[in-house]
Structure formats: C-alpha cells, structure tokens
Legacy VTK file of the C-alpha trace (Angstrom):
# vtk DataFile Version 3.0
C-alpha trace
ASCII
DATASET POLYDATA
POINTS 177 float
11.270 -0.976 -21.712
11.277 2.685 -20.597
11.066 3.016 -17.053
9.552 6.718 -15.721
12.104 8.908 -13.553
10.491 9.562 -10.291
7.483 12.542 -10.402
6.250 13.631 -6.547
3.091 15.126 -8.447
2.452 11.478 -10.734
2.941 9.963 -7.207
0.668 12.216 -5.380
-1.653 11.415 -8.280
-1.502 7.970 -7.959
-1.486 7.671 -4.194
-4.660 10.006 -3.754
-6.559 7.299 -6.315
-5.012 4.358 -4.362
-8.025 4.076 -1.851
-10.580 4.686 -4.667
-9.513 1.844 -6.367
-9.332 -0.718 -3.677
-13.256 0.586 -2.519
-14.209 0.123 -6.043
-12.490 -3.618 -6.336
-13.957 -4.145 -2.492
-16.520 -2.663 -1.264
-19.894 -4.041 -2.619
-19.065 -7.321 -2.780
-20.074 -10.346 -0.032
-17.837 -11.303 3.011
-17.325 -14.253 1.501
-15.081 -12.953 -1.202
-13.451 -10.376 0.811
-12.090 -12.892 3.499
-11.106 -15.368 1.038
-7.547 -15.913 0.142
-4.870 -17.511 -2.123
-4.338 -20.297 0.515
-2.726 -20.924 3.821
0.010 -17.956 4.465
-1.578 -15.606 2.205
-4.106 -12.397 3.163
-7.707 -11.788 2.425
-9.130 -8.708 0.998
-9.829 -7.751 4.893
-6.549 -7.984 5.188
-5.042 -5.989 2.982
-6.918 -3.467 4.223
-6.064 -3.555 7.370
-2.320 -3.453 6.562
-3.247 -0.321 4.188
-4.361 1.282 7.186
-1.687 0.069 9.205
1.286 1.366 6.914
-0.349 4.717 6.691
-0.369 5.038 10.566
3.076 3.821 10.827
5.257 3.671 7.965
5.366 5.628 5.124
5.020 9.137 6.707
6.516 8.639 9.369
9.366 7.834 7.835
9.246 10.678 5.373
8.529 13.045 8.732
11.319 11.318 10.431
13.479 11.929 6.902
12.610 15.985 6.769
12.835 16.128 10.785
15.895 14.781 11.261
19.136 16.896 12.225
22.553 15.765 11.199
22.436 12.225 10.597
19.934 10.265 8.823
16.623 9.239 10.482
16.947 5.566 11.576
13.524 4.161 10.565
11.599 1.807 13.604
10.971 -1.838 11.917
7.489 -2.387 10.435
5.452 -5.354 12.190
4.124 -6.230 8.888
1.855 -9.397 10.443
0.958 -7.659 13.132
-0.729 -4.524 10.878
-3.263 -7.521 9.877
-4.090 -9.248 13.642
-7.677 -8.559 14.588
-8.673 -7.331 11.035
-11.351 -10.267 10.826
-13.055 -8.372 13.133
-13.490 -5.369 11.365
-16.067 -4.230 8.844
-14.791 -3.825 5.711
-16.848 -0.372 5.167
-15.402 0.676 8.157
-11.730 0.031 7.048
-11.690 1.387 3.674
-13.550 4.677 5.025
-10.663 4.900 7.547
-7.780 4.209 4.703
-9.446 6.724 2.354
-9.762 9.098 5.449
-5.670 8.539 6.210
-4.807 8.340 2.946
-6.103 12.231 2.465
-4.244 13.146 5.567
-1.109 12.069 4.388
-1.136 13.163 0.352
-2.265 16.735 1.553
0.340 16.411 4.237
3.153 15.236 1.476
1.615 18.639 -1.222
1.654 20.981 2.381
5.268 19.993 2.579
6.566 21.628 -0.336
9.519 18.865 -1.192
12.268 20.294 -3.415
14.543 18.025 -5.183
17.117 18.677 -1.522
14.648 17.441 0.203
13.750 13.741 -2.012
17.545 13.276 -1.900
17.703 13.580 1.898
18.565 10.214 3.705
16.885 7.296 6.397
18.043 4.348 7.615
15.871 1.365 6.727
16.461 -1.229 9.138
17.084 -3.911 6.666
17.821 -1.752 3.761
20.321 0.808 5.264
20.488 4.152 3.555
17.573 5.303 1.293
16.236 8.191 -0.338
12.808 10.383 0.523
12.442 9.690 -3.068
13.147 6.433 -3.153
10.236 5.958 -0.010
8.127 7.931 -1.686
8.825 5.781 -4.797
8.436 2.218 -3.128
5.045 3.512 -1.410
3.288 3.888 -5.235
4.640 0.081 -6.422
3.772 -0.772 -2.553
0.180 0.034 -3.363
0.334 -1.327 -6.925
1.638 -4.497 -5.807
-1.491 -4.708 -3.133
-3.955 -3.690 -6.084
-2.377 -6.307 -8.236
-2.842 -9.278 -5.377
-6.207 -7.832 -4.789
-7.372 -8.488 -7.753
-5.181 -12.020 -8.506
-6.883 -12.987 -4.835
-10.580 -11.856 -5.932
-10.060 -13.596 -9.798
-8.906 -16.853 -8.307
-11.880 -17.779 -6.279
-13.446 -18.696 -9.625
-10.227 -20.843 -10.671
-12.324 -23.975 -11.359
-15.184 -22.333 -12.321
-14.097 -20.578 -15.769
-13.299 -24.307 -17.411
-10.859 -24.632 -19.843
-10.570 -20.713 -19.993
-8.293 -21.263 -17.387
-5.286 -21.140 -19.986
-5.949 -18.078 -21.527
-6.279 -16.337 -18.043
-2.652 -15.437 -16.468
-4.225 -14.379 -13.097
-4.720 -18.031 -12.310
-2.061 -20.465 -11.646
LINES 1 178
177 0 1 2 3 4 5 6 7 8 9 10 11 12 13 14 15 16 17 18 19 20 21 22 23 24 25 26 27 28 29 30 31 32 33 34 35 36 37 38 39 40 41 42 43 44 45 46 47 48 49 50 51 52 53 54 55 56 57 58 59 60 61 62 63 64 65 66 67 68 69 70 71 72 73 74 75 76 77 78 79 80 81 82 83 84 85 86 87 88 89 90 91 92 93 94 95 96 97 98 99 100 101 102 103 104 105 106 107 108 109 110 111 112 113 114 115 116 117 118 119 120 121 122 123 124 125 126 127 128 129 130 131 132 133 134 135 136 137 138 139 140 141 142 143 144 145 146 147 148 149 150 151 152 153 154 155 156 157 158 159 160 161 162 163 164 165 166 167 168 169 170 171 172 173 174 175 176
C-alpha cells in the first residue's frame, strides 16, 4: 500500500472540508441520535463537536504558532485536556457548535495559507509533552488523520444505533461489532 508524502495544500484541502462533512453527517438529524453513543466511556456526536471546537481553540494552531514563534529552542507544547474539551457540551446546541467549528476552522486554514510555510518551516521543531520532538509537518499531518479518525467514529457511532435493527445484515456490515 502506497502511502502519500505529506502535501500542506492536500491538507489545507482536506481540513477546509472537515467541518462540511461533520454538518452534513450531523446537522439535520434528531437529538436523539446526536447524543447517543457507543456505550459507557465513549462520546456522542455533541461531543465530538465540542472537542472539534476545543482543539481548534487550543491545540493545533497554537502549537503550529508556538512552532513558527519560537526562538532558539523548540516550542514546548502545553498538554491538551482532552476530557475536559467535551464537559458542558450537553448543553450546547448542536447548530450552534458546528457554526462555531466551521467559523474556527476558516480562521485557522486561512491563517495556515496567510503563513506562507516553506519546506524550513514544516521541518521546524515542538515539544509534545508525551511525544517529545515533532515536526510542523508532522502536526500538521496528525491534525488531517485527527479529523479523519473523528469522521470515521462519527459515522461508526451514528451506524450503530441501528445494530439490532438491520437483522441478519449485521454480518455483511463492518461498522457494527
């Protein structure tokens, strides 16, 4: 399998569609599917959402800021509360949280084209706090499978509140356990 070397304009491509896709998949159906889950421990569609919203605020451009700002040695990166990006979402219309990714979303790809990356700049290093030493690239990267991986469990969360209901289909559908 041929993997794709990394493209900033496929990924600037791909994140502008990200919140497009997740209103699409969300946005007209009932409360009922969007706060359902995959079980105890696992997010709702509300959710996911919320920690969209949550990672543009406070992860992935601020790290890449923090990446291209930083003078001399690497830019440690602050940890990412990941549960706490999804506290209080519940409370939140879901209109009103996909309008508010899409809006952030925006703000940050036309930030990312505005900064005019050469291939100096993807190379240039952060600290993850976990991780150690990573690329702008490899960020940049990790924040298009990060999305793909939350379209993905969308869509696995939203096809499995049906489980018992498609019969003996069940075994031809790979989405359900």
């Amino acid at each position: 399998m041929a993997e794709l070397a990394f493209n900033l304009n496929d990924a600037l491509v791909s994140l502008a569609r990200t919140p497009a896709a997740v209103d699409a998949l969300l946005r007209p159906l009932p409360e009922a599917w969007i706060d359902a889950t995959d079980g105890d421990g696992t997010w709702s569609a509300r959710q996911v959402v919320a920690h969209l919203i949550d990672a543009e605020r406070v992860n992935w451009i601020v790290r890449a800021r923090g990446i291209l700002d930083a003078d001399g040695e690497p830019a440690a990166f602050a940890p990412f509360d990941i549960a706490g990006s999804v506290a209080g979402a519940d409370r939140q219309p879901l209109a009103a949280l996909l309008d508010t990714f899409a809006a952030l979303r925006a703000q940050n790809v036309a930030w990312l084209r505005d900064a005019a990356l050469t291939e100096a700049d993807l190379d240039r290093l952060g600290v993850h706090p976990r991780l150690g030493p990573v690329t702008l690239r490899q960020l940049l990267a990790t924040w298009v499978v990060h999305d793909h991986g939350h379209l993905v469990q969308l869509s696995r969360t939203l096809a499995r509140q049906y489980r018992t209901e498609v019969g003996p289909w069940a075994a031809f559908l790979s989405v359900l356990p």
